[in-house]
C-alpha positions as CSV (number, residue, x, y, z in Angstrom):
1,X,128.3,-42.7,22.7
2,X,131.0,-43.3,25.4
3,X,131.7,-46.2,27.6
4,X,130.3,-44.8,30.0
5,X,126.8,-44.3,28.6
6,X,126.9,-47.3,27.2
7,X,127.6,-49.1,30.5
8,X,124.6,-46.9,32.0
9,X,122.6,-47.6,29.3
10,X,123.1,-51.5,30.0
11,X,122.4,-51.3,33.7
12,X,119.5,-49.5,33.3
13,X,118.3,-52.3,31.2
14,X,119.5,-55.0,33.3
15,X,117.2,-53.6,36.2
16,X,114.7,-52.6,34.4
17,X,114.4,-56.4,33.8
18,X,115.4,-57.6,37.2
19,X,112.2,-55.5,38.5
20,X,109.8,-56.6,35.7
21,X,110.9,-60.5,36.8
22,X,110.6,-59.7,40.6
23,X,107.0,-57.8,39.9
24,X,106.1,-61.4,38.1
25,X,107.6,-63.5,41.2
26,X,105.3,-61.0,43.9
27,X,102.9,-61.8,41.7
28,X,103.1,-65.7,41.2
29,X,103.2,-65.4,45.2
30,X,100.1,-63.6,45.8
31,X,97.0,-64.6,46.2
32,X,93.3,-63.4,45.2
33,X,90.5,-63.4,48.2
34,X,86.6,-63.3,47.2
35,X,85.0,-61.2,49.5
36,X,81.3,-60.5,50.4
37,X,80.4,-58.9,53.4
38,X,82.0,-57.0,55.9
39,X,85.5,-56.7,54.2
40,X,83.6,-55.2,50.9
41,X,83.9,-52.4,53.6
42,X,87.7,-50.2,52.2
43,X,87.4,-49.1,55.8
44,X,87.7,-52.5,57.7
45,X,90.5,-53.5,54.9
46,X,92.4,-50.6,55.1
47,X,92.7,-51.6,58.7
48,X,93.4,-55.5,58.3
49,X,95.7,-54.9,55.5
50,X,96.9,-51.7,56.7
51,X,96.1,-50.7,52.4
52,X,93.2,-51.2,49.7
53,X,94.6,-53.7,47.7
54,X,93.2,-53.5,44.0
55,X,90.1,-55.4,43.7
56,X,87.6,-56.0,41.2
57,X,83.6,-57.0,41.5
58,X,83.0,-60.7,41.0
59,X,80.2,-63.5,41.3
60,X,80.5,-66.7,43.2
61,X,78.3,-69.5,41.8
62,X,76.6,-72.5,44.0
63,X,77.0,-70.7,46.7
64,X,74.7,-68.4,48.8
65,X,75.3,-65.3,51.2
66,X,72.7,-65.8,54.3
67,X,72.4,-63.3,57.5
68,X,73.5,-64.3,60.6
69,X,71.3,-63.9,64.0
70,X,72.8,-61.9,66.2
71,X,75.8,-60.9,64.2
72,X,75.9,-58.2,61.9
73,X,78.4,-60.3,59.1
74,X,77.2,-62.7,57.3
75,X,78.1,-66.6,55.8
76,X,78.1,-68.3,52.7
77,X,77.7,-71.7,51.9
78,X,77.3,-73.9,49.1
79,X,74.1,-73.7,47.8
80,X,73.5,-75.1,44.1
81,X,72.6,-72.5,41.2
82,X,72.7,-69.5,43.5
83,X,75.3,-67.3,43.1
84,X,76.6,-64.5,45.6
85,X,78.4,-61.1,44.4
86,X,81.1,-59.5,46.4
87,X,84.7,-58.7,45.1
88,X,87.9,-60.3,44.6
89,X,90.9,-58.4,46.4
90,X,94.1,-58.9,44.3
91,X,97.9,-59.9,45.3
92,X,96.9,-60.5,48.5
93,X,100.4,-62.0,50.5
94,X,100.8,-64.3,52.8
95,X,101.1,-62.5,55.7
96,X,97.6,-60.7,54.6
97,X,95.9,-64.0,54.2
98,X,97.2,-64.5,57.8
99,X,96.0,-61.5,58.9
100,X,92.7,-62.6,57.2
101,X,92.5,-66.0,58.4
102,X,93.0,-65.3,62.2
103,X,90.0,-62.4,61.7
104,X,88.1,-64.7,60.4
105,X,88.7,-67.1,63.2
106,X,87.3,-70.5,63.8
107,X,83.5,-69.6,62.5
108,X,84.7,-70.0,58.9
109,X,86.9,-72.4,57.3
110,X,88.7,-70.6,53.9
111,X,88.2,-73.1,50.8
112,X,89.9,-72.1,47.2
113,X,86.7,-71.3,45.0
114,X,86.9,-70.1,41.2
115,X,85.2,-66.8,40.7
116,X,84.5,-64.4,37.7
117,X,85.2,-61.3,37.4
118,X,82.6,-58.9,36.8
119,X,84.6,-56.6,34.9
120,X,86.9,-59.1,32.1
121,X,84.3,-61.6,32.9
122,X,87.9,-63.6,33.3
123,X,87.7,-66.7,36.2
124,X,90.4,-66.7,38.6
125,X,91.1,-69.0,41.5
126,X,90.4,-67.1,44.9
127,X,90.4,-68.4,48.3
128,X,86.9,-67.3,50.0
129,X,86.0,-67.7,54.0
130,X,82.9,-70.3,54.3
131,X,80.7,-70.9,57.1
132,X,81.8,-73.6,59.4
133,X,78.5,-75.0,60.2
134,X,76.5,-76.0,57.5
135,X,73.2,-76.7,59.5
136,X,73.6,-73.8,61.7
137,X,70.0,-72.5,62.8
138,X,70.9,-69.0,63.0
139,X,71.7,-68.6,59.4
140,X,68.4,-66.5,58.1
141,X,67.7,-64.8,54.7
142,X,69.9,-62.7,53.1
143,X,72.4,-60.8,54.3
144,X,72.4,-56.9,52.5
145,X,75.2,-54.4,52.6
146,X,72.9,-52.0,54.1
147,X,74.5,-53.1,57.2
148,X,77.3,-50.1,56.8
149,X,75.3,-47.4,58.1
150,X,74.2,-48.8,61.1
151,X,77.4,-50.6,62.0
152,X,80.3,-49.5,59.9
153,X,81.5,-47.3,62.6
154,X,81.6,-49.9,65.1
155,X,83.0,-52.4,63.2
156,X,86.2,-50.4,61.9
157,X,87.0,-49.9,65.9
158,X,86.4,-53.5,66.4
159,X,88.4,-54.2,63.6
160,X,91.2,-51.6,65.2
161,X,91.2,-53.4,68.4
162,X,91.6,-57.0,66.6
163,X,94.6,-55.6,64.9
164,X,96.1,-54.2,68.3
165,X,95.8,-57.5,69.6
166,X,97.3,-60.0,66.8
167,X,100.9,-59.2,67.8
168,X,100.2,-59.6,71.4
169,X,101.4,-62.8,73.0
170,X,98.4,-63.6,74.5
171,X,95.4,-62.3,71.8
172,X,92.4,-62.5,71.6
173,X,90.4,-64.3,68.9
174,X,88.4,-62.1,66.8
175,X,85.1,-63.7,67.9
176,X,86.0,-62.3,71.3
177,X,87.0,-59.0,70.2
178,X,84.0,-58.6,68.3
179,X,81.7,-59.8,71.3
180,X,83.4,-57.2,73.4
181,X,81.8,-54.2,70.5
182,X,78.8,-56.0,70.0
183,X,75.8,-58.1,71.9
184,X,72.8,-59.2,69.8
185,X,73.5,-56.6,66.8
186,X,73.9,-53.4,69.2
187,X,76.9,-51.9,70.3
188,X,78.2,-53.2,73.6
189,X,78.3,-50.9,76.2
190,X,81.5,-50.6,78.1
């Protein structure tokens, strides 16, 4: 083999391990989010995240998932030896978890939870969006995922017009955008 190949050869293993170490860094960086209603939806994530991050289906003990009155996305809260399933979205970054956190607005307050996966049965630590108000009257029954055919629609354009507004200098919250596509569970007209 000639220098040349040889040197090749070398560089080629050099970044192959300079990649594998940067893939482990991203990773280190990243964060996991337990999800459970509304962003279970691909749809609405594709259009927060602007991608489907891999996920996998996970369970949430002490806590439970209730309805909302009014709204068509529900809250969680901690509840002992309950348990809500949903799905934990992996290497989520931290401009994602931004992007998350300012959709999720001041209703909820995001609180590191430990989940398990569904599928390794593995527990990982996942940050999770909680309701703010734990004595909140309108929480009522459970919520159910049935919600997607009546409002999925609507709520990937509300979603759409969040995201059109979170670079704009003067935004508005997403309790506000979603007020503007929805009054008491219907679609707003405009």
């Amino acid at each position: 083999m000639d220098t040349k190949s040889k040197s090749f050869i070398r560089l080629e293993r050099e970044f192959v391990c300079w990649a594998r170490e940067r893939e482990r860094e991203r990773e280190r960086m990243s964060s996991n989010v337990f999800v459970y209603g509304s962003l279970l939806a691909e749809e609405v994530v594709q259009v927060l995240l602007k991608r489907v991050p891999p996920s996998s289906p996970a369970l949430l003990n002490d806590f439970q998932r209730f309805s909302i009155k009014g709204r068509v996305y529900p809250a969680i809260l901690p509840v002992d030896k309950k348990q809500v399933t949903g799905k934990v979205l992996l290497g989520i970054s931290d401009y994602e978890l931004y992007v998350l956190d300012t959709f999720e607005d001041v209703e909820y307050e995001r609180k590191l939870v430990e989940i398990s996966r569904m599928d390794t049965s593995e527990k990982l630590p996942a940050h999770t969006y909680v309701w703010g108000k734990k004595d909140d009257l309108n929480l009522c029954g459970d919520w159910d995922f049935d919600w997607k055919e009546k409002y999925l629609n609507d709520f990937v354009e509300m979603a759409k017009g969040f995201i059109d507004e979170l670079d704009q200098p003067e935004s508005l919250p997403r309790v506000a955008t979603y007020e503007s596509y929805f009054q008491n569970g219907e679609r707003a007209s405009t």
